[in-house]
C-alpha positions in Angstrom: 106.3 98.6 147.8 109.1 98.6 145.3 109.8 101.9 143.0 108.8 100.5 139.5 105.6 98.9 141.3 104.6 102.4 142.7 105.7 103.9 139.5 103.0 101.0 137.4 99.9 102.1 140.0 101.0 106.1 139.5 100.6 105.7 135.8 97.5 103.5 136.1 95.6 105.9 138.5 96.7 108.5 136.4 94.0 110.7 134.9 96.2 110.9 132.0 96.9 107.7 131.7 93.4 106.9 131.9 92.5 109.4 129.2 95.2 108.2 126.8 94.0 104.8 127.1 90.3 106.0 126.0 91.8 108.1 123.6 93.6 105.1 122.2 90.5 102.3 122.6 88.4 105.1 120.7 90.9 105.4 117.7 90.9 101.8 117.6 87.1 101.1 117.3 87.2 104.2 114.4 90.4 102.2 112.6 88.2 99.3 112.4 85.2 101.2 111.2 87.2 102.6 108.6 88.7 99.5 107.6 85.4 97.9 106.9 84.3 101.1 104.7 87.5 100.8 102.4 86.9 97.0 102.0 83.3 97.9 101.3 85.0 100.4 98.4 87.2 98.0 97.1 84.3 95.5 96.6 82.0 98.3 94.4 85.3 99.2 92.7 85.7 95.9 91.6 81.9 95.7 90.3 81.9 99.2 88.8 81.9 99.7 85.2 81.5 103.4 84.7 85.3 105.0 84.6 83.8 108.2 86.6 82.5 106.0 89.3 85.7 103.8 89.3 87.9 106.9 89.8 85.7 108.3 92.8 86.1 105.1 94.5 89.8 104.5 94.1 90.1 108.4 95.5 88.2 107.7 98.3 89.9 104.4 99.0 93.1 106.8 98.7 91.5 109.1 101.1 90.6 106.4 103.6 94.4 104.6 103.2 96.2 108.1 103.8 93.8 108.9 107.0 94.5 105.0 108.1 97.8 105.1 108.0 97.9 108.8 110.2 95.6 106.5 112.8 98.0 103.8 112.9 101.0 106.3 112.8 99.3 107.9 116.4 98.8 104.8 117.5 102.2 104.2 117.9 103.1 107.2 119.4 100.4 106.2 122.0 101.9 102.9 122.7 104.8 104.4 122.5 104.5 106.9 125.2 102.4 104.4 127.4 106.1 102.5 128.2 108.0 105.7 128.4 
């Protein structure tokens, strides 16, 4: 058995590497949930007349961007360290 091949069958019987790659299928089902409640945002923003209303909205859309964009940033790092 070649050394990279061994190496490939470590990393996939791995514990680790197992947990990382629930870790990472469970960030990406909660991405996509969040995803759907931002669009769901951005569709009463653009029905909402009140200017109270519309300025909750676009803060959570904020909120829900900003914690997005840490998800995505961690999902790099764990796709990242998967090849390393």
């Amino acid at each position: 058995m070649s050394k990279s091949l061994r190496e490939k069958l470590h990393r996939f019987l791995s514990r680790d590497f197992r947990e990382q790659i629930e870790k990472r299928d469970k960030l990406k089902k909660l991405m996509g949930q969040m995803r759907k409640k931002q669009k769901k945002l951005e569709d009463e923003l653009a029905s909402e007349y009140d200017p109270l209303l519309q300025e909750e909205l676009r803060t959570k859309i904020r909120l829900l961007e900003e914690q997005r964009r840490k998800g995505l940033d961690l999902l790099k790092v764990l796709r990242e360290e998967r090849k390393g």
